[in-house]
C-alpha positions as CSV (number, residue, x, y, z in Angstrom):
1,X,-16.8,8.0,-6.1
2,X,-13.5,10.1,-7.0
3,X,-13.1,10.9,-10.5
4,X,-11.2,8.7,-13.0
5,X,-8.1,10.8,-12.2
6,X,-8.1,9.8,-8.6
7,X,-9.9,6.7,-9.0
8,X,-7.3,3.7,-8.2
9,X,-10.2,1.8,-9.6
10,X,-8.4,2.9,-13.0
11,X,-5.1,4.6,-12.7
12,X,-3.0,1.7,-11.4
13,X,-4.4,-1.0,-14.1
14,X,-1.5,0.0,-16.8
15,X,1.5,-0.1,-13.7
16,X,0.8,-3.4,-12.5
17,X,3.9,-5.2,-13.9
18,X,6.1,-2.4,-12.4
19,X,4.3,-2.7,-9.0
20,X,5.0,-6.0,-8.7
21,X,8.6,-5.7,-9.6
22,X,9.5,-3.0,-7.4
23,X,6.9,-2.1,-4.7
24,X,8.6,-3.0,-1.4
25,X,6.7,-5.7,0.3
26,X,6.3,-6.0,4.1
27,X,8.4,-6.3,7.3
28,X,7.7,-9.5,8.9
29,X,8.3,-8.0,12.4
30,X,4.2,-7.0,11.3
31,X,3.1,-10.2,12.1
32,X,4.8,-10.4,15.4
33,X,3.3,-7.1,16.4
34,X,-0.1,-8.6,15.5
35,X,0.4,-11.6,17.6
36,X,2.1,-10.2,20.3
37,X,0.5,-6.8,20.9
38,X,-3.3,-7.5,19.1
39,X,-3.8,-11.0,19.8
40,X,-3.5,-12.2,16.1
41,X,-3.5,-16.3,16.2
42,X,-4.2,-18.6,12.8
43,X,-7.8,-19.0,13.1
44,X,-9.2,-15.3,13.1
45,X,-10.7,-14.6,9.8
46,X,-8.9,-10.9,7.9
47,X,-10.5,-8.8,5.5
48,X,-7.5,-7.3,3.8
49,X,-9.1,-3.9,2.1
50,X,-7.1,-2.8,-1.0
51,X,-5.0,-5.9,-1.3
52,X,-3.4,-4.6,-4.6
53,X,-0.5,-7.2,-6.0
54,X,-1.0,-8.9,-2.6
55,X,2.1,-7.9,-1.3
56,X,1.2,-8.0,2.6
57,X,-1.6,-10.3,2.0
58,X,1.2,-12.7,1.1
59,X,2.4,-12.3,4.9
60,X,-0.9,-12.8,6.6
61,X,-1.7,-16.1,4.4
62,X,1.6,-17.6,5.5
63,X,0.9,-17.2,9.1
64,X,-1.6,-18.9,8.3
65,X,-4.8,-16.6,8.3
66,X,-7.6,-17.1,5.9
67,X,-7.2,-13.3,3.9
68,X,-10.3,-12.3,2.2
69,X,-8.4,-10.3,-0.3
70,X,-11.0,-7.3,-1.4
71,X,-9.4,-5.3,-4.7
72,X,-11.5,-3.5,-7.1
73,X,-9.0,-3.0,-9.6
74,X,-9.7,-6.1,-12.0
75,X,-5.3,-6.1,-13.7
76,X,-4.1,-6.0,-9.8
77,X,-6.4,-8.4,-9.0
78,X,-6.0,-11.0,-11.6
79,X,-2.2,-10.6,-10.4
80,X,-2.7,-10.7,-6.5
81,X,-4.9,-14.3,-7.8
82,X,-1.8,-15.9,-9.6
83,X,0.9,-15.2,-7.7
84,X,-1.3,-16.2,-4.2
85,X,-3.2,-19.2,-5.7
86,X,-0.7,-21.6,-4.2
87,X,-2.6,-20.7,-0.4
88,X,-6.0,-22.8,0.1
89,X,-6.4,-20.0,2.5
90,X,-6.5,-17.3,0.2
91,X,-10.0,-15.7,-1.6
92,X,-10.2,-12.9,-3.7
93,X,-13.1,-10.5,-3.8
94,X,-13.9,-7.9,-6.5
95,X,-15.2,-5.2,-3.7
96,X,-14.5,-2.1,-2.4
97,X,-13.4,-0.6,1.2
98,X,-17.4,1.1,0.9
99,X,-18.6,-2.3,-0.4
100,X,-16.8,-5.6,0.6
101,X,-19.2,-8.2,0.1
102,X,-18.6,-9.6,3.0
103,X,-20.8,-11.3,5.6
104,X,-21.6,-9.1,8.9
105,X,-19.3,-9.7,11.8
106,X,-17.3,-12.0,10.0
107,X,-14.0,-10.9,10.5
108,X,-11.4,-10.2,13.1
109,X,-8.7,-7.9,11.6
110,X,-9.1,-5.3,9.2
111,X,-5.9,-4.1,7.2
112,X,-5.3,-2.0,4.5
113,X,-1.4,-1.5,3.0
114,X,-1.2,1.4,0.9
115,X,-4.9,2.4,0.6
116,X,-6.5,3.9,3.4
117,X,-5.8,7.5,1.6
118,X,-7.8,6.3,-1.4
119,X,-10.9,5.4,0.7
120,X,-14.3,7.1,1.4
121,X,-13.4,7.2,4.9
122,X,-17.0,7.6,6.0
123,X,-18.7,5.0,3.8
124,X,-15.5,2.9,4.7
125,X,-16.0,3.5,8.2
126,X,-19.7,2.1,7.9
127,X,-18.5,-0.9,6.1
128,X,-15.9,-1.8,8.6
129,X,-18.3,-1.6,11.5
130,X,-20.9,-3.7,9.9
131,X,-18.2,-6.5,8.7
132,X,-16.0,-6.3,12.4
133,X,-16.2,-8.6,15.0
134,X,-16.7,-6.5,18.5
135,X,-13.8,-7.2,19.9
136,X,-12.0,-6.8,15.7
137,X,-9.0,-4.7,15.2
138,X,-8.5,-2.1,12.5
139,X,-4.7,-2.0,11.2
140,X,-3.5,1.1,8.4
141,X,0.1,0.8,6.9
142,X,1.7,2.6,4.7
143,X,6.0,2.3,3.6
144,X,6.7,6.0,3.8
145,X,9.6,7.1,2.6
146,X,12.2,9.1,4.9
147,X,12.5,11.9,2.8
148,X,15.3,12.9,5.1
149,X,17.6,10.0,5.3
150,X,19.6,10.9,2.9
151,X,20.7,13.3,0.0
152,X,19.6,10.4,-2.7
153,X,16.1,10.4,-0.8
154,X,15.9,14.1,-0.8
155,X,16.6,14.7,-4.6
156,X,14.7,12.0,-5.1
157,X,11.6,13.7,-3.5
158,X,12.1,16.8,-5.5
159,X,12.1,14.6,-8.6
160,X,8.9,13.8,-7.8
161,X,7.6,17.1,-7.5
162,X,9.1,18.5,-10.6
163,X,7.6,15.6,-12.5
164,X,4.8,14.0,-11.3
165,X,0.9,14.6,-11.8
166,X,-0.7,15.1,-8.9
167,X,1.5,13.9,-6.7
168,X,0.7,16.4,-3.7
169,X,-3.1,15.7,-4.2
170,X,-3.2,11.7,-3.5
171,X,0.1,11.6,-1.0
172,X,-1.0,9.4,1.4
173,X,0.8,11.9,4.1
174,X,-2.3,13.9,3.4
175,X,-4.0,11.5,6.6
176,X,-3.5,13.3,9.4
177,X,-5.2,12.9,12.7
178,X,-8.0,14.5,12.0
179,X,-9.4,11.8,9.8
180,X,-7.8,9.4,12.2
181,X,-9.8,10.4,15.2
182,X,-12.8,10.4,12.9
183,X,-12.5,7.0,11.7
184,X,-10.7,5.2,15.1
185,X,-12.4,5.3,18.3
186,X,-9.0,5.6,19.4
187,X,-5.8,4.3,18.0
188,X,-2.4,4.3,18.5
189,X,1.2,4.1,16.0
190,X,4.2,2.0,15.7
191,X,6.9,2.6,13.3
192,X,9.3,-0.9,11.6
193,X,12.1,0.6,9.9
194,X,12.5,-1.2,6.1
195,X,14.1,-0.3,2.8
196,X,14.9,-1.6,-0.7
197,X,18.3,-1.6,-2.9
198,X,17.7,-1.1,-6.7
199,X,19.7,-0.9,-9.5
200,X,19.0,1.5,-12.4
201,X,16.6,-0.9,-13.7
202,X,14.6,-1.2,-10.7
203,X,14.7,2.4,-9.9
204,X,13.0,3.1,-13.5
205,X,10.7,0.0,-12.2
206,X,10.0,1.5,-8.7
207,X,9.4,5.3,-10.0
208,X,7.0,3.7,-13.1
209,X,4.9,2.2,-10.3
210,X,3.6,5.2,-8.4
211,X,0.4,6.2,-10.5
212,X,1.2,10.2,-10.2
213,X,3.9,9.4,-12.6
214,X,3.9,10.2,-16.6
215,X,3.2,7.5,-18.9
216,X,5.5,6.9,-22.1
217,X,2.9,8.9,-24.1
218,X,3.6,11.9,-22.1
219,X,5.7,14.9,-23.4
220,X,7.8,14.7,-20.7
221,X,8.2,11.1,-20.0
222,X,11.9,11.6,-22.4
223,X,13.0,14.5,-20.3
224,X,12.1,12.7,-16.7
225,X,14.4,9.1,-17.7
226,X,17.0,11.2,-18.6
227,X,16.6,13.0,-15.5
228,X,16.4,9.8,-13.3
229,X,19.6,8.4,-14.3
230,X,21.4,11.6,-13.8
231,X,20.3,11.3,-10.4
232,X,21.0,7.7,-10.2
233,X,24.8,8.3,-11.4
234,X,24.9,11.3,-9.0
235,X,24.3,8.7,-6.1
236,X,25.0,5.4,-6.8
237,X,27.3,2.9,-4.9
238,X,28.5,0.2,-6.3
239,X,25.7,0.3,-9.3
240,X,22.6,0.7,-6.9
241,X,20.9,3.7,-4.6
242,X,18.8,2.8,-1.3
243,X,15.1,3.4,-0.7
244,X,15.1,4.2,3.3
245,X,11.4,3.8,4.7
246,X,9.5,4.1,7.3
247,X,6.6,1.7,7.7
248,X,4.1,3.1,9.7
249,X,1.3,0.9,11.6
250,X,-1.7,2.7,13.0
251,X,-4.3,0.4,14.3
252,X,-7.1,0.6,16.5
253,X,-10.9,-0.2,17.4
254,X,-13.5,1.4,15.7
C-alpha cells in the first residue's frame, strides 16, 4: 500500500467538489470504439476500477451496461452514488483495483479512467485475471494534456512544476511500456482528441482538482492564485483559455 502521500485512498477526499466541477468527462466516440472495435453490447457486465466522481462510468451506464463502480475513496464515492443513483444499473463498491469484491469471472470489460498509475499493477493484475471473463477486455484511459498545443498549455505545464507537490512522482505519463507489456498480454492504443473551455473560475476549479496541488493552508497557496490569473490574463480570449487533450485508450487481453 503507497504511503498516505501517494495514497489516492486519502489525498483526493478534500478535492472532490473541484473534481466534479472541472475534471473533463469523456468522449463519447469511447463507446463506439468499444462497440465497434471490442465487441461492447448492453448486456456484458463492467467492472469500472477507480470510478472516482463517475465521470466515464456515467457513459458506460447510459449505454446501458450494468457498471460495478469499485472506488475506495469513501467522499468520491459518496459523490459518484448521488449523482449516478438515477441508473438501476449502477452499484457502487467500496474496493480496490488489488481487491474488488467481485465474483470470479463475472465481468466482461475492465476500465479504469484516470487510475491505472495509482494501482499495484501486479496485485491489480492478479485481481483482473481472477474477476475476467476469458474472452474479457482490459481498457486504460487517461485525458492527457497536449503540453504542446499551445503557448497557454505550455505555461501552464510549467506552472505546474513550479508549484505543485509531487507532481513528477504520480504523473500518470510515468506508464510506459514496460509496465504495459507486464500487465497486457498484448495491447494496442488509440488516441480521441477532447478538450475543455474555462473561465477564470473554472481554471482555479480545474487546477484545485489535481491532488499534487497546494491546499489553502499552504504558504504558497497566495503566491500560486496570483500567479494563475496572471497567466489566465496573459492568454485569455474572450474571458476563457482552452484545455487541449489527448485522451488516450490502451486496451487489451490479459
Amino acid at each position: 500500500m503507497p504511503n498516505d502521500k501517494v495514497n489516492p485512498m486519502k489525498r483526493f477526499s478534500n478535492r472532490v467538489d473541484d473534481y466534479i466541477k472541472s475534471r473533463p468527462s469523456y468522449p463519447e466516440a469511447i463507446i463506439t470504439f468499444m462497440q465497434n472495435e471490442l465487441g461492447l453490447i448492453p448486456e456484458d457486465k463492467i467492472a469500472d476500477i477507480g470510478s472516482g466522481t463517475g465521470k466515464l462510468s456515467e457513459l458506460l451506464l447510459k449505454n446501458p451496461n450494468m457498471v460495478y463502480c469499485v472506488e475506495p475513496n469513501k467522499e468520491m464515492r459518496e459523490a459518484a452514488e448521488k449523482m449516478l443513483k438515477g441508473f438501476p444499473n449502477f452499484i457502487s463498491i467500496n474496493g480496490t483495483a488489488e481487491n474488488t469484491g467481485l465474483e470470479p469471472k463475472c465481468i466482461r470489460f475492465i476500465t479504469c479512467a484516470q487510475a491505472f498509475h495509482w494501482f499495484n499493477h501486479e496485485k491489480a493484475k492478479s485481481e483482473f485475471e481472477r474477476i475476467l471473463l476469458s474472452d474479457g477486455w482490459v481498457v486504460l484511459i487517461w485525458n492527457s494534456r497536449v503540453i504542446d498545443s499551445s503557448n497557454f498549455m505550455k505555461d501552464y505545464e510549467k506552472f505546474l512544476l513550479e508549484f505543485s507537490v509531487d507532481y513528477s512522482q504520480v504523473n500518470h505519463k510515468n506508464i510506459g511500456e514496460k509496465i504495459l507489456n507486464n500487465f497486457f498480454s498484448n495491447y494496442r492504443n488509440i488516441i480521441f482528441p477532447y478538450s475543455q473551455i474555462f473561465d477564470f473560475k473554472g481554471l482555479r476549479s480545474r487546477l484545485l482538482s489535481s491532488s499534487y496541488i497546494p491546499s489553502e493552508t499552504n504558504a504558497r497557496y497566495c503566491v500560486m492564485m496570483d500567479g494563475l490569473k496572471d497567466l489566465f490574463e496573459k492568454y485569455e480570449i474572450d474571458g476563457n483559455v482552452e484545455f487541449i487533450y489527448n485522451t488516450e485508450i490502451y486496451f487489451g487481453r490479459m
